[in-house]
Residue, then its C-alpha position, 0 to 999 in steps of 0.5 A: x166868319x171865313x177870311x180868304x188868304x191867298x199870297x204868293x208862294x212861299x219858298x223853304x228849305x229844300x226838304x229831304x224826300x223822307x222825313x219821319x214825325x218827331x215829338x219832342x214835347x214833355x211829359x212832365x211839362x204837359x201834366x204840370x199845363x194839365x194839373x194848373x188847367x183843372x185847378x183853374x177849371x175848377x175855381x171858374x166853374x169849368x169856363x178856362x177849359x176853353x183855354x186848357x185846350x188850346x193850351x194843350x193843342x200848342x203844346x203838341x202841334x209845337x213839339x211835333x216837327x217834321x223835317x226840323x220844323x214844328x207846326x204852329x196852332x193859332x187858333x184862341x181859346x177866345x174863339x172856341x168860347x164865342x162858338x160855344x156861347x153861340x152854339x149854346x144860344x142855338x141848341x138851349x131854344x130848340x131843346x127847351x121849345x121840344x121839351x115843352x112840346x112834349x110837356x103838351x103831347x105827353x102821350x105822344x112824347x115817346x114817338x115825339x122824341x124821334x125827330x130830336x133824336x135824328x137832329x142831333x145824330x145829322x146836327x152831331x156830324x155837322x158839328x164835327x165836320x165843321x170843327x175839324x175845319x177850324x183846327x185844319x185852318x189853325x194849323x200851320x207848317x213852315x209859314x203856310x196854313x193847312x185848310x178845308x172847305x165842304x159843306x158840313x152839311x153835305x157830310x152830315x147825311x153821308x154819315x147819318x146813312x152810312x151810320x145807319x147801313x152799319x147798324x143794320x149789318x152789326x158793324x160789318x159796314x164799319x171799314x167802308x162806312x169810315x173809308x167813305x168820310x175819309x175821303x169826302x174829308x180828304x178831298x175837301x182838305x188842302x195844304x196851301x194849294x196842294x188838295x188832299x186825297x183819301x186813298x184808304x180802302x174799306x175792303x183793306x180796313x176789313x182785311x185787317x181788322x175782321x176778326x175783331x168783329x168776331x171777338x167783339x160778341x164774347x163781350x156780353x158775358x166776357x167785358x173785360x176782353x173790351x179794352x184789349x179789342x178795342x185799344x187793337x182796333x184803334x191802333x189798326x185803324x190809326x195805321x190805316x188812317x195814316x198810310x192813306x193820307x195824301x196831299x198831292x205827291x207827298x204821302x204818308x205811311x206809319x208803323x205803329x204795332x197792332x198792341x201799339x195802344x193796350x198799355x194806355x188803356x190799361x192804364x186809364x182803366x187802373x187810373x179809373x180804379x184807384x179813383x174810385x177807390x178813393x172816392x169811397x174813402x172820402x164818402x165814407x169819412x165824410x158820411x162818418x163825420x156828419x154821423x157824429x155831427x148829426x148826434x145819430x145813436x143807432x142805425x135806423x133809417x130815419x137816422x141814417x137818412x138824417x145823416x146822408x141829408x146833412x149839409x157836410x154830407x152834401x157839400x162833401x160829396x159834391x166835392x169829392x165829385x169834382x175832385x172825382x171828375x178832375x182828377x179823371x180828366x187829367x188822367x184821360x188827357x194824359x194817356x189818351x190825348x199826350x200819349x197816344x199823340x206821341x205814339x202815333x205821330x212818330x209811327x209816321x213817315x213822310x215820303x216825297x216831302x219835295x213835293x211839297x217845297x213850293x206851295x201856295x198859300x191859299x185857304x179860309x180861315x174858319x170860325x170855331x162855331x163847328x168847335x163850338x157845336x161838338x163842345x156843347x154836344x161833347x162829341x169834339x175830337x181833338 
């Protein structure tokens, strides 16, 4: 599945040593590719969302340029189906043969469990780490490709331990947990043959972020304060993130304000309200309709069970559902994917871009089975 690519070095234009991230890309051009996308996810029973997202992908990678040139993605939604059908043929097997296990050992099923549990936790990071390599080696910048080598393995029982110290400390390890798979992710990512490196610090990550950690408690009695505290801490994280990010000299720093991000989530969660409200509606309508339909006199159960079972009632509800979970997805991809995108990439600068003039193009091109696995396990960033 890995094609090495090694050429002479590229030249370039000489680049200014700081460039900030432009996004120039559209709203109203992303929302019709998204709205065209669920329709088409809809008639084909949710397979064309292989080629919404690599839709979605060259859309931003293209509107998103640094020093006047735009990134290229060339990976193909032909790809990201073969790695989830072959991801499919892997986890369907081991799923089915474990839930037959515990059809025999029914007493010991709950103590069974755990095994599964832990294979999808390191299976879930392997997943992840492997994804981002096939988006790394699908990304390209003035005519040299970006790639990643490592083994996923090698960070799937990092993050599994460190996972494991951050739940047995309520979340305090988090900053050093996230700092620490950085910089494993880092140094095995390249531009050409300049090697990235990670120079974020947990220590910095806590500085910034701690009292957060303090506000999270209230959320038990107080969960409205959720998206507030959540939408700060990712807008600390992301800027973090950025300013730690190196490849050989060149360096990046980003802006972005700690409220950077409240309005979008704000946003999704209001989307999420009026959807669920007309979601009501439709059921409602519809269980009124199969009520007149069904010939119901009075409110009694069997009647009102009768109605609730009737073939319009079904079907109707079945497709609000849809309807539902489409009209979500666009939402989500609007404001969380589009809009947090162009938020974040243009906090960012780019510093001693000259450093980057004369690169080698080295590098693997990865299969998109890692893409394959988050698919299947929904755990895929983008």
């Amino acid at each position: 599945m890995d094609q090495i690519v090694t050429s002479p070095s590229v030249p370039s234009v000489a680049p200014s040593p700081d460039a900030r991230i432009v996004f120039s890309g559209r709203r109203g051009d992303f929302l019709r590719l998204l709205i065209r996308g669920a329709c088409l996810e809809l008639v084909t029973l949710g397979f064309y969302r292989f080629w919404l997202a690599t839709d979605m992908r060259r859309h931003l990678w293209s509107n998103t340029s640094v020093d006047g040139d735009s990134l290229e993605y060339t990976g193909t939604a032909k790809e990201l189906l073969i790695g989830f059908l072959f991801a499919m043929a892997v986890l369907l097997p081991i799923s089915l043969i474990y839930f037959l296990i515990g059809l025999e050992a029914e007493r010991a099923q709950a103590l069974a469990s755990v095994p599964l549990i832990l294979f999808y936790v390191l299976f879930g990071q392997f997943a992840m780490y492997r994804a981002r390599r096939y988006r790394l080696s699908r990304t390209i910048w003035r005519g040299v490709r970006f790639w990643m080598n490592g083994s996923g393995w090698d960070y799937a029982w990092r993050a599994a331990l460190w996972g494991f110290l951050v739940g047995i400390t309520l979340g305090l390890a988090l900053p050093w947990r996230t700092a620490a798979l950085e910089r494993f992710k880092m140094r095995h990512s390249f531009y050409g043959d300049l090697q990235g490196r990670f120079d974020g610090r947990g220590w910095e990550f806590f500085k910034r972020g701690w009292w957060l950690w303090l506000l999270a408690w209230p959320l038990v009695i107080l969960p409205f304060l959720l998206p507030f505290i959540y939408a700060a801490y990712k807008a600390i994280e992301w800027r973090w993130w950025i300013n730690g990010i190196r490849f050989g000299e060149v360096r990046v720093s980003s802006d972005l304000p700690r409220g950077a991000l409240h309005g979008l989530y704000w946003k999704v969660i209001g989307w999420s309200l009026l959807v669920s409200t007309g979601m009501s509606i439709w059921v409602g309508i519809v269980f009124a309709l199969a009520w007149i339909i069904s010939g119901a006199q009075q409110a009694d159960a069997p009647e009102v069970l009768l109605a609730v079972q009737h073939p319009l009632t079904l079907i109707g509800m079945g497709l609000g559902y849809v309807a539902c979970a489409l009209a979500m997805n666009v939402v989500m991809r609007i404001h969380l994917t589009r809009d947090l995108w162009q938020r974040v990439v243009q906090s960012a600068e780019i510093h001693n871009l000259a450093a980057a003039q004369n690169v080698s193009a080295q590098g693997s091109l990865t299969g998109a089975i890692g893409e394959g696995f988050a698919d299947s396990l929904d755990i895929g960033g983008f």
